[in-house]
C-alpha positions in Angstrom: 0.0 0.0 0.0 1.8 3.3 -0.7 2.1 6.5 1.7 -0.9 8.3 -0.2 -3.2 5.4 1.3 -1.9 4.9 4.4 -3.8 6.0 7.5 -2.8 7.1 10.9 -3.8 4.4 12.7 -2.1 1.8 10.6 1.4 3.3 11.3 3.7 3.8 14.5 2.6 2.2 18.0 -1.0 2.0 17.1 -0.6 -0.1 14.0 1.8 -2.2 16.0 -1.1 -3.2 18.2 -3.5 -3.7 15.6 -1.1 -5.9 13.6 -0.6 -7.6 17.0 -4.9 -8.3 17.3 -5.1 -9.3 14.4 -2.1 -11.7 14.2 -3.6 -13.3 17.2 -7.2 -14.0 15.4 -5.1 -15.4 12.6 -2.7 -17.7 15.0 0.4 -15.8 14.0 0.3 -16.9 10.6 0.4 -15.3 7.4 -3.2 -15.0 6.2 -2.6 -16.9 2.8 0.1 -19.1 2.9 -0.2 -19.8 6.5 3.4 -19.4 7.2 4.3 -18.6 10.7 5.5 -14.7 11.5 8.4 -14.5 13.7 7.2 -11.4 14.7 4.3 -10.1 13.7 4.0 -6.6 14.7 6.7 -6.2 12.3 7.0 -9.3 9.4 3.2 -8.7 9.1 2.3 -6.1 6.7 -1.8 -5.5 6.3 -2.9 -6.3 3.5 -6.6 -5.6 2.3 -9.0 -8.7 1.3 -11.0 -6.9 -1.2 -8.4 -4.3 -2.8 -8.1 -1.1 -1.6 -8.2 -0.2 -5.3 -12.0 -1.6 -5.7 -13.3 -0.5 -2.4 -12.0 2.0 -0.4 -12.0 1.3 3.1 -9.6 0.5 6.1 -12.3 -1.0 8.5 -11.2 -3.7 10.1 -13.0 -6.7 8.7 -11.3 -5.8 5.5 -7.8 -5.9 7.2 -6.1 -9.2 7.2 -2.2 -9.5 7.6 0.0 -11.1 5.1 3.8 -11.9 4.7 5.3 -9.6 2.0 5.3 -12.1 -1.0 1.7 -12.8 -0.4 0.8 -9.3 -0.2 2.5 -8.3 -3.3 1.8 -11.3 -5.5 -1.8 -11.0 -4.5 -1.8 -7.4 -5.7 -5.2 -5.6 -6.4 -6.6 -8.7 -7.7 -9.7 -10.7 -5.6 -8.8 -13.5 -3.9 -9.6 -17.2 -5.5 -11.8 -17.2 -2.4 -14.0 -14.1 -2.8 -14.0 -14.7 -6.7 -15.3 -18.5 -6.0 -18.0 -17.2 -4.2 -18.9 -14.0 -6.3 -19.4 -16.5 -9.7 -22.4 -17.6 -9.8 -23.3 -13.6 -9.5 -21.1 -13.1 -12.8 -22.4 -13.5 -16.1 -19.9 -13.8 -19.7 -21.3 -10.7 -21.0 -19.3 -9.2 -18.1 -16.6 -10.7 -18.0 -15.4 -10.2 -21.7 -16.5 -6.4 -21.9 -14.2 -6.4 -18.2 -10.9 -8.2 -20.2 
């Protein structure tokens, strides 16, 4: 996430303890590969489960941390997840004009 989208309470000693929560609802581990953080407060960085770029929001239940590899391979894509569930919603008149 660059500077521009980066709120307050996501950096210094406050974002420390919110990576911390959330690391502990997530057992420590990186939300997608499930690797384990050595520390999480700082190998953790947030990542948000429906892109930033489609929806813009930094409310919690859209927060989930991730190592870094996750977080940039994943990107501003969907997850497989989400997208598995959002399919039967989609139709192929939608999808081509989107590609």
């Amino acid at each position: 996430m660059s500077a521009r989208h980066r709120c307050g309470h996501m950096r210094g000693a406050q974002g420390r303890r919110k990576r911390l929560r959330i690391a502990a609802e997530q057992n420590g581990r990186c939300f997608y590969c499930r690797t384990r953080f050595n520390d999480p407060a700082t190998d953790g960085t947030f990542d948000h489960f429906v892109p930033y770029a489609l929806w813009r929001t930094n409310l919690r239940w859209n927060l989930v941390l991730a190592c870094r590899p996750c977080n940039e391979a994943k990107g501003d894509a969907l997850p497989l997840g989400l997208l598995v569930l959002l399919w039967p919603l989609l139709d192929r008149a939608r999808l081509e004009v989107a590609a």
